[in-house]
RODO-2510 file (C-alpha; in nm, 4 decimals, decimal comma):
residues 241
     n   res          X          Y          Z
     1     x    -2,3360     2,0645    -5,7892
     2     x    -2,4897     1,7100    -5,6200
     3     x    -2,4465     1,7370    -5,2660
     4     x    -2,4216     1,3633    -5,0550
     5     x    -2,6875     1,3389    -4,8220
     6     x    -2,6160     1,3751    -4,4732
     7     x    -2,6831     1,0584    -4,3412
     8     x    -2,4151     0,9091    -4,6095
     9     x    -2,1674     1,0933    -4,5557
    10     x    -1,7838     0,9295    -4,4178
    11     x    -1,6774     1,0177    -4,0545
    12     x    -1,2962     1,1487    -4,1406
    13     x    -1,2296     1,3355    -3,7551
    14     x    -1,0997     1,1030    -3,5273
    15     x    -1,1351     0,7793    -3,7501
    16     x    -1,1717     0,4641    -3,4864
    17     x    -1,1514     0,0811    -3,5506
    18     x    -1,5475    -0,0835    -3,4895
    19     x    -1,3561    -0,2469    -3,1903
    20     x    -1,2785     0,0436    -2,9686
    21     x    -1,1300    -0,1394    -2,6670
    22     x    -0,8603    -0,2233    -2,9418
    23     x    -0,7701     0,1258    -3,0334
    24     x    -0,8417     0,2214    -2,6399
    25     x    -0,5661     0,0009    -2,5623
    26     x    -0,3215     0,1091    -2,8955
    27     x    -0,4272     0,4763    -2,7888
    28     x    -0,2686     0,4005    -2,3852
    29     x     0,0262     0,1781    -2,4953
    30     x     0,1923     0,4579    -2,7223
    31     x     0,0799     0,7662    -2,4694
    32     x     0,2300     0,5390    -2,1733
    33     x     0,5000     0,4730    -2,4011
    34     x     0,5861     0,8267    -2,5077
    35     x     0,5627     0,8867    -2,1325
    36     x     0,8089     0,6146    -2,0199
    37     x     1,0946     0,7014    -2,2623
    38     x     1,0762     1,0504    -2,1323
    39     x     1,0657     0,9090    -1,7865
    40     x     1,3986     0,6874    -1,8412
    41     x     1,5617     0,9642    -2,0519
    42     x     1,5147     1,2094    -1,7372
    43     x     1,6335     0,9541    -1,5129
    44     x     1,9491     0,8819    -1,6780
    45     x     2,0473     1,2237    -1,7157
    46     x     1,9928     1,2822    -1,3287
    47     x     2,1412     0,9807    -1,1986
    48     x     2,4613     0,9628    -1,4985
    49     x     2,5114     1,3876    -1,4820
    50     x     2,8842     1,3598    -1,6215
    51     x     2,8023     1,1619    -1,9514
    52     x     2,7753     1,3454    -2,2567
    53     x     2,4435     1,3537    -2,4556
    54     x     2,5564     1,0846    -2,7038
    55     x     2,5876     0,8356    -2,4323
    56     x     2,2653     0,9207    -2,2306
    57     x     2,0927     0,8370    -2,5696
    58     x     2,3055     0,4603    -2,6472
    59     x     2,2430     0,4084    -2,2703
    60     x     1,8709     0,4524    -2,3137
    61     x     1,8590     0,2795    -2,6544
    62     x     2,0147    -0,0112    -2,5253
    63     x     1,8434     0,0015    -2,2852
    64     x     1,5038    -0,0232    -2,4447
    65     x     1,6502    -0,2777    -2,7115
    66     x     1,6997    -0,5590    -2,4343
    67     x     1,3676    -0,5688    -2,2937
    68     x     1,2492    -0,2797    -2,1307
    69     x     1,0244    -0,1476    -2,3923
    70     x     0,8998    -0,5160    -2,4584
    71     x     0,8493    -0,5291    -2,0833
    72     x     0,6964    -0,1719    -2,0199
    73     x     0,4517    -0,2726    -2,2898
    74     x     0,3242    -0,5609    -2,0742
    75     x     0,3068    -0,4266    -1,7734
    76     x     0,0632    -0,1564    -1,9173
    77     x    -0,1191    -0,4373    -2,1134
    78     x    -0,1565    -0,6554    -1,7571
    79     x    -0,2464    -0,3995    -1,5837
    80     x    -0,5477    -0,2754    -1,8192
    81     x    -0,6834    -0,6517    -1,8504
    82     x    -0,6323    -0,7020    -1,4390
    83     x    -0,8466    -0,4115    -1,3894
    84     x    -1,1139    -0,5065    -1,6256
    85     x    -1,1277    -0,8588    -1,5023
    86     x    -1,1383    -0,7075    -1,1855
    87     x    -1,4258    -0,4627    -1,2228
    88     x    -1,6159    -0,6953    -1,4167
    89     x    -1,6334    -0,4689    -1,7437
    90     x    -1,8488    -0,7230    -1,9744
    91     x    -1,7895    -0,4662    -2,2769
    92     x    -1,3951    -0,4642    -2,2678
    93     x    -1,4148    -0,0972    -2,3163
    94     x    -1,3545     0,2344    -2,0763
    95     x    -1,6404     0,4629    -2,0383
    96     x    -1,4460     0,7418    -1,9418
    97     x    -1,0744     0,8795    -1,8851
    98     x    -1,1174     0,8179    -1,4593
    99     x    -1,1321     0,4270    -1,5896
   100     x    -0,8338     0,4238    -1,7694
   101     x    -0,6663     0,6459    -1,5323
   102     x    -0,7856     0,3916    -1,1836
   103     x    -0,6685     0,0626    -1,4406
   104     x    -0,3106     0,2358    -1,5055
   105     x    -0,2689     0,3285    -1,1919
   106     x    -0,4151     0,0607    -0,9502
   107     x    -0,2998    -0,2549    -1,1938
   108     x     0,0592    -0,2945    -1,1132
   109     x     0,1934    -0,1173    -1,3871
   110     x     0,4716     0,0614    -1,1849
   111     x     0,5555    -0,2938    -1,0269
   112     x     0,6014    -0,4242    -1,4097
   113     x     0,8028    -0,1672    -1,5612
   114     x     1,0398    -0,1682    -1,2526
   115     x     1,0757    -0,5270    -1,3425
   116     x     1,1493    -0,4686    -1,6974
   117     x     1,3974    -0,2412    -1,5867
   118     x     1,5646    -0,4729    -1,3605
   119     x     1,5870    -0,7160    -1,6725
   120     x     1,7013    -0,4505    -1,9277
   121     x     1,9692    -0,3083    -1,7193
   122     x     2,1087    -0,6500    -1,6552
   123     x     2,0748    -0,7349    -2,0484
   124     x     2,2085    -0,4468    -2,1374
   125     x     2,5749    -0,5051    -1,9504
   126     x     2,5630    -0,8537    -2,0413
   127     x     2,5890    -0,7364    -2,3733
   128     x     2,8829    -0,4467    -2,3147
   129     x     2,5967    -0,1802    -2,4110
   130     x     2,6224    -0,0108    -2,0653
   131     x     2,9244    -0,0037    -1,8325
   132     x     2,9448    -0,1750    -1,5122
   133     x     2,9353     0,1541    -1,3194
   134     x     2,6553     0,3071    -1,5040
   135     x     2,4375    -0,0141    -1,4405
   136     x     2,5076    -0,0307    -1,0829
   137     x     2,4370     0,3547    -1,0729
   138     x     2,1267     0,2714    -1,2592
   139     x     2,0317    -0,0128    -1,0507
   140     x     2,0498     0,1672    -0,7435
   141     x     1,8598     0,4688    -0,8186
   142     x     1,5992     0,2952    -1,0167
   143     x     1,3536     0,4401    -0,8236
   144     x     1,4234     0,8198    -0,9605
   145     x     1,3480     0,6517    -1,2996
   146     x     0,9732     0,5329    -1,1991
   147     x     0,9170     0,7979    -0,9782
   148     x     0,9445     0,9956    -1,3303
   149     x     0,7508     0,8423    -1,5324
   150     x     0,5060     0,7572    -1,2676
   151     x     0,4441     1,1296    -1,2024
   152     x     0,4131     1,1972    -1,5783
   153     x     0,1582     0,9250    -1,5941
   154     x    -0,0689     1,1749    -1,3265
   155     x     0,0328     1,4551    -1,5664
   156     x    -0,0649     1,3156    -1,8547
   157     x    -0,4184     1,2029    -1,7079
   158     x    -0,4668     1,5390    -1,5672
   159     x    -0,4452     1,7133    -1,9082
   160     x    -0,6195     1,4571    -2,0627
   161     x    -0,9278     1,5200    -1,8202
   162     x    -0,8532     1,9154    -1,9111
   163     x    -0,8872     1,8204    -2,2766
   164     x    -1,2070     1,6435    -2,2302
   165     x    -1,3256     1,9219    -2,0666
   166     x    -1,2632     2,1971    -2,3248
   167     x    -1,3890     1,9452    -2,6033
   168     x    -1,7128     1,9868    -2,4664
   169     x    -1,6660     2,3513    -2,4457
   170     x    -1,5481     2,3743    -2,8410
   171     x    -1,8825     2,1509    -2,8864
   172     x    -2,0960     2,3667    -2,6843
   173     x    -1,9336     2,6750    -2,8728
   174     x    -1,9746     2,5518    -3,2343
   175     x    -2,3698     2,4307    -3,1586
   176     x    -2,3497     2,8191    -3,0605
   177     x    -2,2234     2,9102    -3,4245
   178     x    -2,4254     2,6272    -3,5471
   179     x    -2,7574     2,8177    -3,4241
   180     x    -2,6440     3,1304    -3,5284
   181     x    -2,5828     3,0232    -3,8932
   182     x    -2,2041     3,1312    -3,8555
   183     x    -2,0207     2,9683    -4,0782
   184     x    -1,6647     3,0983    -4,0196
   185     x    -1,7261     3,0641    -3,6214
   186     x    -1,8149     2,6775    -3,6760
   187     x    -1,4831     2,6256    -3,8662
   188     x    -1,2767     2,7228    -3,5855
   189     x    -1,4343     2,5395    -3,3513
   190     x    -1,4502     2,2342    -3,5420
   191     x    -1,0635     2,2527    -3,6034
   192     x    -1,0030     2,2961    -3,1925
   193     x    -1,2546     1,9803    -3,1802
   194     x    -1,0739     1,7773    -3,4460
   195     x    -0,6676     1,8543    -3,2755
   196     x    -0,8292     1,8009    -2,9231
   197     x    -0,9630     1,4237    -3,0217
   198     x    -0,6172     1,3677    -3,1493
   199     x    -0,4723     1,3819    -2,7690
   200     x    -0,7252     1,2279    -2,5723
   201     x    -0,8614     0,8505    -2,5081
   202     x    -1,1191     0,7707    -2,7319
   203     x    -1,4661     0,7230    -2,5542
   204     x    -1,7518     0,5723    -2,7487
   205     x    -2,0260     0,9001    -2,6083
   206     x    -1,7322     1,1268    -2,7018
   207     x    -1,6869     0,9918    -3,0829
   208     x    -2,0534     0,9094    -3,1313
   209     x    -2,1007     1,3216    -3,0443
   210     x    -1,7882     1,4228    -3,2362
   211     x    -1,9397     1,2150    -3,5535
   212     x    -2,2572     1,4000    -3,5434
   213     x    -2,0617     1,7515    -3,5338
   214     x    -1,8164     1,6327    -3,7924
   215     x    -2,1391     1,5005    -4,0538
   216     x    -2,3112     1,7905    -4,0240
   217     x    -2,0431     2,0749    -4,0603
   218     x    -1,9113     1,8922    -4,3489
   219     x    -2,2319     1,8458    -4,5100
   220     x    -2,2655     2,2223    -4,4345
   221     x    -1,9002     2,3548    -4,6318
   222     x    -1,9883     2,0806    -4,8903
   223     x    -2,3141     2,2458    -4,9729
   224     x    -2,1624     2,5933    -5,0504
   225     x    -2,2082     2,6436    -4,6576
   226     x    -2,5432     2,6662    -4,6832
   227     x    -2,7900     2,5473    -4,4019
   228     x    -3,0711     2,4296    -4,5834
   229     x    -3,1253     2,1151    -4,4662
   230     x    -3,3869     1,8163    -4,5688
   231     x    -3,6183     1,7244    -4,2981
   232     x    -3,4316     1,3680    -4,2692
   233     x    -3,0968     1,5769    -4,1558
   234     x    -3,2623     1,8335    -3,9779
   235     x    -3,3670     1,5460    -3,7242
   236     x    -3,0190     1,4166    -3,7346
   237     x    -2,8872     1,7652    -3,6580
   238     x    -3,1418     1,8284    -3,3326
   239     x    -2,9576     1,5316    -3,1502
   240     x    -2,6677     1,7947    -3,0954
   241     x    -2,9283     1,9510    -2,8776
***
């Protein structure tokens, strides 16, 4: 069987576009997006506690519909491109999660999506979407709403800085295995590196070091999961050192 070199082989784990502040900025939009629905679902539910679970959901899709999720978008947007312009960031690209984290928190993004709010609300009633009452209700405790989402925003961060943090432990683990010529203990290692790049920011240090872990351990179950290696790949494999 012809085994591809090394060096040519694809990068499947954690596939990223050439420009990474692009997919840096995809990756935060839909995690702060996930994060805000959940926020506004919670909030509804807390501040309209005698609707029924049908309306909490047309409340919050109309809600989104005239607006807000246009509006929440922005604000996350604006407040990623303040920061940079801010900071100065020639590259247009985070170096680590802390970045992101300062540029989401510190760039008016709260300030934007209670705007959006504001406008969605008011949309939304124009339209006979949302009652009278449950706008005004909405209106006035607006703030239980962002102080939701704005503490799952810290939440989220904080497990993404735990996630970084154990993907260099899986990393550390399967150069371990990698060492020791254990094949089965490299496998499971590589699959908690692969799910683990699936949840966090992508950093260009972080991919360039999954990349070199993904090349070789493929290379390695390709070739019958054997370790000899050419001289040309065993270079490529000591920058995992």
């Amino acid at each position: 069987m012809q085994v591809t070199n090394i060096l040519d082989m694809p990068n499947d784990l954690s596939k990223q576009s050439l420009n990474l502040e692009i997919e840096q900025k995809n990756f935060l939009s839909t995690t702060m997006g996930k994060i805000i629905n959940t926020g506004l679902n919670i909030g509804i539910r807390s501040l309209l506690p005698d609707i029924v679970e049908d309306e909490v959901i047309e409340i919050k899709d109309a809600i989104l519909k005239n607006g807000f999720k246009a509006g929440a978008e922005q604000a996350i947007n604006s407040a990623i491109d303040l920061w940079k312009s801010t900071k100065g960031i020639a590259t247009g690209k985070f170096e680590n999660i802390n970045q992101a984290h300062e540029a989401i928190k510190s760039g008016g993004t709260i300030d934007g999506i209670s705007s959006a709010l504001n406008f969605a609300i008011s949309k939304a009633q124009e339209a006979n979407l949302i009652t009278y009452k449950s706008a005004s209700v909405l209106r006035k405790g607006k703030d239980v709403i962002l102080d939701s989402i704005e503490s799952n925003i810290e939440d989220n961060f904080n497990d993404q800085l735990s996630a970084f943090n154990m993907l260099n432990k899986y990393e550390e683990n399967w150069k371990t295995y990698y060492g020791e010529k254990d094949f089965s203990g490299m496998e499971k290692e590589y699959n908690k590196i692969e799910n683990t790049m699936k949840k966090i920011l992508p950093i260009e240090d972080t991919l360039k070091e999954a990349r070199r872990i993904e090349n070789l351990h493929l290379y390695i179950k390709n070739n019958g999961k054997r370790f000899n290696l050419s001289n040309e790949e065993l270079e490529l494999a000591k920058q995992l050192n």
